[in-house]
N, C-alpha and C positions, 0 to 999 in steps of 0.2 A: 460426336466421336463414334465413331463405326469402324469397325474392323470385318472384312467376309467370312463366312461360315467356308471350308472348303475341304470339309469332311466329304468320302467318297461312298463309307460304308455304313453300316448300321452302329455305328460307336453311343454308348450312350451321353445322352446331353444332360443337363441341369441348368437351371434357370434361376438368379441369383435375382435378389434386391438389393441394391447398393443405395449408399449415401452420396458417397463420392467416390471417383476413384480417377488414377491418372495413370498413363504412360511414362513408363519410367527406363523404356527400353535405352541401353547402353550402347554406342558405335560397337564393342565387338560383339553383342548379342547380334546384333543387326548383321554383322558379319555370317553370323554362323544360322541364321534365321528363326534366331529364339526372338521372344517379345516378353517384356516384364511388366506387371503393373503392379501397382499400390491401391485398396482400396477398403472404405469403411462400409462395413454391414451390419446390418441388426443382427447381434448374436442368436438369432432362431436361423437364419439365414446360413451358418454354416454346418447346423444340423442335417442338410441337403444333400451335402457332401459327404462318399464313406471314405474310410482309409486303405482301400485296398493295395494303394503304392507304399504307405508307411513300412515302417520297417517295426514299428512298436504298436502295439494296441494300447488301447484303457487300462490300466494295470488294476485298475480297483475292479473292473466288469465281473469278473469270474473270483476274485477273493477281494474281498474288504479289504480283508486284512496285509493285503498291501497298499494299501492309502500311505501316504508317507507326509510329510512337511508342506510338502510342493500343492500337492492334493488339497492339503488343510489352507494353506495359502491362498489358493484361489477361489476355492469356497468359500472362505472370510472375503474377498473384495467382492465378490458376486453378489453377496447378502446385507454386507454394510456400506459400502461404497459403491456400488456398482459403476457411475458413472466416472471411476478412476480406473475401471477396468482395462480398458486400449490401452492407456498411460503405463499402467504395470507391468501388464502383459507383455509377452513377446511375439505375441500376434503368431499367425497361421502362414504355415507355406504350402500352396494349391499350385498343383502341376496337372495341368491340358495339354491336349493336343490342338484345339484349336478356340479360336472366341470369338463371339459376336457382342461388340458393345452397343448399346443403344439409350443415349442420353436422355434423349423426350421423355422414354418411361421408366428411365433409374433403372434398368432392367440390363443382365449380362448371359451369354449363356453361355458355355462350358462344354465343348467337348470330351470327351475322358478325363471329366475333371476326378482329381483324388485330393483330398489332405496329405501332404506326407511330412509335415510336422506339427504337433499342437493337438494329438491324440488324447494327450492328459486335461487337455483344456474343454475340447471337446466333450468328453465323458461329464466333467463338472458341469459345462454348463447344459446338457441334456439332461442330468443326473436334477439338478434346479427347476429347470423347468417343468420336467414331467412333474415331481413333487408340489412346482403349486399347481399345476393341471389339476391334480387329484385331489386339491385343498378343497375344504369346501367356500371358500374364497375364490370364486372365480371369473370375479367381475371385471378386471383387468386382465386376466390370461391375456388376450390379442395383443396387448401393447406391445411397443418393444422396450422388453428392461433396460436393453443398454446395447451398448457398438462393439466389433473387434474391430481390430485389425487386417490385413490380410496381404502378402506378396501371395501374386497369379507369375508362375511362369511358365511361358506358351510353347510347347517346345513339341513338333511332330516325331522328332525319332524317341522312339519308347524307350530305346534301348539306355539313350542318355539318360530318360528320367528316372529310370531304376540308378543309374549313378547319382543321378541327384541326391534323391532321395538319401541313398547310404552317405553321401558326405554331408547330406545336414542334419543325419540323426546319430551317426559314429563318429566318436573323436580319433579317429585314426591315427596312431602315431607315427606324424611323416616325418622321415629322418631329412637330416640336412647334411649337406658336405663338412659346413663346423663337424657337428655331433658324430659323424661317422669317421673323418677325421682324426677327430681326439679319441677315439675307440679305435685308431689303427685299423680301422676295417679295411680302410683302401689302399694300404700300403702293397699288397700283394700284386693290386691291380695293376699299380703303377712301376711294380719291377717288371713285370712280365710286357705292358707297353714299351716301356727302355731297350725290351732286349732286339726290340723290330725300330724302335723310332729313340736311338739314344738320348738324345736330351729332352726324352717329352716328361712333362708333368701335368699334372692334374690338379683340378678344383679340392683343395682339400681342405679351404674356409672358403668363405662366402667375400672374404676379402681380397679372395688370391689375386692377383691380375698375367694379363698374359702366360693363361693356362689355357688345355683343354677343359672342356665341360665336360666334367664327370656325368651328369644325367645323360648328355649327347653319348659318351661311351655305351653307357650301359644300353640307353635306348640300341642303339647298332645294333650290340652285343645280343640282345633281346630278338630282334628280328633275325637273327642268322642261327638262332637255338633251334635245332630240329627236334620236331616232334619226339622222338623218343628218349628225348632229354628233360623236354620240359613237361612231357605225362600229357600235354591239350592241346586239341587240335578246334579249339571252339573260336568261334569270330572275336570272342571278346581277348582271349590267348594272343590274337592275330594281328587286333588293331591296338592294344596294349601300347606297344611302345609307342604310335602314333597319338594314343590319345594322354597317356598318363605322365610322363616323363618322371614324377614323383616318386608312383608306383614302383617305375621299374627299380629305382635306388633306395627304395625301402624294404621289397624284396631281394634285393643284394644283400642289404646287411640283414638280412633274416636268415640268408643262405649262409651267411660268414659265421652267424654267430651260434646257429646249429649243427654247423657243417663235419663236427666231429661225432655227432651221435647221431644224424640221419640222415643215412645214405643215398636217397633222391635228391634232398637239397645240396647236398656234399657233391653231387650230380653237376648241378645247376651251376652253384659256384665256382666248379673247378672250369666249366665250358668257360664261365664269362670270361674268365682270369685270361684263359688261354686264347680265345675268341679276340679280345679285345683291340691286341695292335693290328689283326687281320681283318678287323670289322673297321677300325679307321682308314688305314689304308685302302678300305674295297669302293667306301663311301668317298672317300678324295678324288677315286679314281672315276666314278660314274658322275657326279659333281661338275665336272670340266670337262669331261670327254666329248671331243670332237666330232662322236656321231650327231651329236645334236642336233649342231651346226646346220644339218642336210634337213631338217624338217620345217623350220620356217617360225618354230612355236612362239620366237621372243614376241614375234608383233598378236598372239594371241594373248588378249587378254580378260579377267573376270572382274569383275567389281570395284577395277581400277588397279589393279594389282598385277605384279606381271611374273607372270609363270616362273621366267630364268633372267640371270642378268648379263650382261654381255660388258667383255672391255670396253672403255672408252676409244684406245687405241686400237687396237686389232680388229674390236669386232666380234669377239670368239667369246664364246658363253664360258662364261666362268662359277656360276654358281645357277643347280637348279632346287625348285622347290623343294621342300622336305613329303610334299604329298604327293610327287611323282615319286621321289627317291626311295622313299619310304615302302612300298612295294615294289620296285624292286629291289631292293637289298634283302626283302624277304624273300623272295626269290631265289635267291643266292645260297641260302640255307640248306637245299639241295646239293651244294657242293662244300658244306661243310664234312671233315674227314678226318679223322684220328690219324697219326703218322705211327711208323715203327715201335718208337717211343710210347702212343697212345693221349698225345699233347694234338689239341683241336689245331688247326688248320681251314683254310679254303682253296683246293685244289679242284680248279675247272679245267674239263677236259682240250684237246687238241679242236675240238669236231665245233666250240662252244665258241658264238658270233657274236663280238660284243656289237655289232652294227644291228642284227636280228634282234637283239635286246632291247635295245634305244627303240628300236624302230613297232617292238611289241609297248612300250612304256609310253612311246607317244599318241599312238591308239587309244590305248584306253583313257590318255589323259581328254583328248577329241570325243571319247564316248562319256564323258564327265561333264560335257559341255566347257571343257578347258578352262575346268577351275579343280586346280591344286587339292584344295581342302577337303572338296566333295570325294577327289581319289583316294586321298588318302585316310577317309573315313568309312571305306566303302571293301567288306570283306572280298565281293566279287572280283575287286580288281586286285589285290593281292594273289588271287585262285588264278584269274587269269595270267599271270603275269610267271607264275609258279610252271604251267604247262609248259613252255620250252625247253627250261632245265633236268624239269624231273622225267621228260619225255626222254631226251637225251643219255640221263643215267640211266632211263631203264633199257633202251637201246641198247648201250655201249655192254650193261649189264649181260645183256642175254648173246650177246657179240661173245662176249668173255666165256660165258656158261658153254658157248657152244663151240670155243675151240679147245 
């Protein structure tokens, strides 16, 4: 079992002994070009490894006296059972960027490998070890006391592992359509969709049928918040709705249910509420638009998957990817606009070419190597894609200024 090294820079490595270990990668890792494995080590073996990605250190390193049950727990199997250790335990989660397996000599190595779960376990069993180092007992030191466990996953974009990371060490509380639902949090959402699209409804259990997706709202809604609404203009602000869809409805209802005592989030909420039938409608209308048609993209395709779909009978594209559309509809944001009223909007000017849109959107999908996923995880082509409109307003702007 080998896998290539194809680290480019000086990243540091580590060099693992393993017992066994297997590939355990899933069709949609594979999709997204992560790689997971399973594997047992001699517990010195993951003293090799630091926790720089964790999100937690050794809580006992710097005070004792936060040792707690869990702490005492492990140190009791370590000392009395040790070989029921792996069994107990909940093993290690090791996040790389890259890895070279090599079965002949049991041997792995680890590009930017980090721990980023199992920081409590780690400290015990280093905490064990050095103590009988220092025994005067040290005729067995070298052996190996016992095995962990260990998930490896191989993943190059850093930015993902830092998500990793946070969702396997915080219990985040992610809300669901039930729960937000029966908390009438979405009830507002969905008068204000009615007053553009009268008999729509929304996901407000998990059992609704023939609804909108409330995550797909908010997602929209999400990309079309301009910057001085939503306070960030950071890549992770950006790809947000592309990548979390969760996120975006658990920060909804965070906005709804502070929205009387703090005025940024009261900000947030009020845009989405309002945003929302203009963010469905903006997305139905890029979706099936006919500029498509002129670019050729259906017969492009990635990994077996095809960009857009096309009727059966006509021929004419009826639905495209969510990672073309996805930057542009962030795009669009630009022409998000408060009316008389001071109720959000999306009012695009006279001068603004939905053919020049499509026709920037298909670009970048071709500079993606015409795969969906990669665009739409990919900050630059949002920015790119951003330049015609925001070019446009400031045009039209300084047009205005100067008569």
């Amino acid at each position: 079992m080998t896998a290539p090294l194809k680290g480019k820079h000086a990243h540091p490595r580590v060099r693992l002994s393993y017992q066994l270990i297997r590939n355990t990668t899933s069709p949609d890792e594979k999709s997204i070009g992560v790689q997971s494995f399973v594997a047992n080590l001699p517990a010195r073996e993951i003293l090799k490894l630091d926790t720089r990605a964790n999100l937690r250190s050794y809580l006992a390193e710097y005070n004792p006296r936060k040792r707690n049950r869990v702490h005492d727990a492990i140190r009791k199997t370590i000392e009395t059972e040790p070989e029921r250790f792996i069994v107990r335990n909940s093993g290690f989660v090791i996040t790389a960027t890259d890895i070279s397996v090599d079965d002949n000599t049991k041997l792995m190595t680890l590009v930017d490998g980090s721990i980023i779960n199992g920081s409590q376990s780690r400290g015990e069993i280093r905490t064990y070890l050095e103590e009988i180092a220092s025994s005067d007992d040290t005729e067995e030191t070298d052996d190996i006391p016992f095995y962990v466990r260990a998930m490896i996953i191989v993943d190059a974009d850093e930015d993902e592992v830092v998500e990793t990371a946070i969702a396997r060490n915080i219990a985040t509380p992610i809300k669901s359509p039930t729960e937000a639902g029966a908390r009438n949090q979405l009830d507002e959402l969905e008068r204000s969709i009615q007053r553009i699209i009268p008999d729509a409804k929304i996901r407000k259990a998990e059992s609704d049928v023939d609804v909108i997706d409330t995550r797909r709202v908010l997602q929209l809604a999400r990309l079309l918040m301009p910057t001085p609404v939503s306070g960030n203009s950071s890549a992770a602000e950006k790809l947000r709705a592309y990548k979390n869809p969760e996120q975006c409805l658990t920060d909804f209802c965070d906005w709804c249910e502070v929205k009387g005592v703090n005025p940024n989030k009261r900000k947030k909420y009020s845009f989405t509420v309002q945003i929302a039938p203009y963010a469905l409608r903006e997305y139905e209308l890029w979706e099936s638009h006919l500029s498509w048609n002129k670019h050729h993209i259906w017969e492009e395709t990635k990994k077996g998957g095809r960009a857009v779909r096309r009727d059966k009978k006509t021929n004419k594209i009826v639905w495209v990817s969510p990672g073309i559309l996805f930057p542009l509809m962030g795009a669009m944001s630009e022409f998000a606009v408060q009316d008389a009223k001071g109720r959000w909007q999306i009012e695009k000017p006279d001068r603004f070419k939905d053919d020049e849109m499509v026709r920037r959107a298909v670009n970048q999908f071709r500079a993606y190597n015409s795969d969906p996923m990669a665009m739409g995880r990919s900050e630059a082509a949002y920015d790119a894609l951003r330049i015609y409109p925001q070019t446009l307003v400031e045009v039209l702007r300084d047009i205005a200024a100067g008569d």
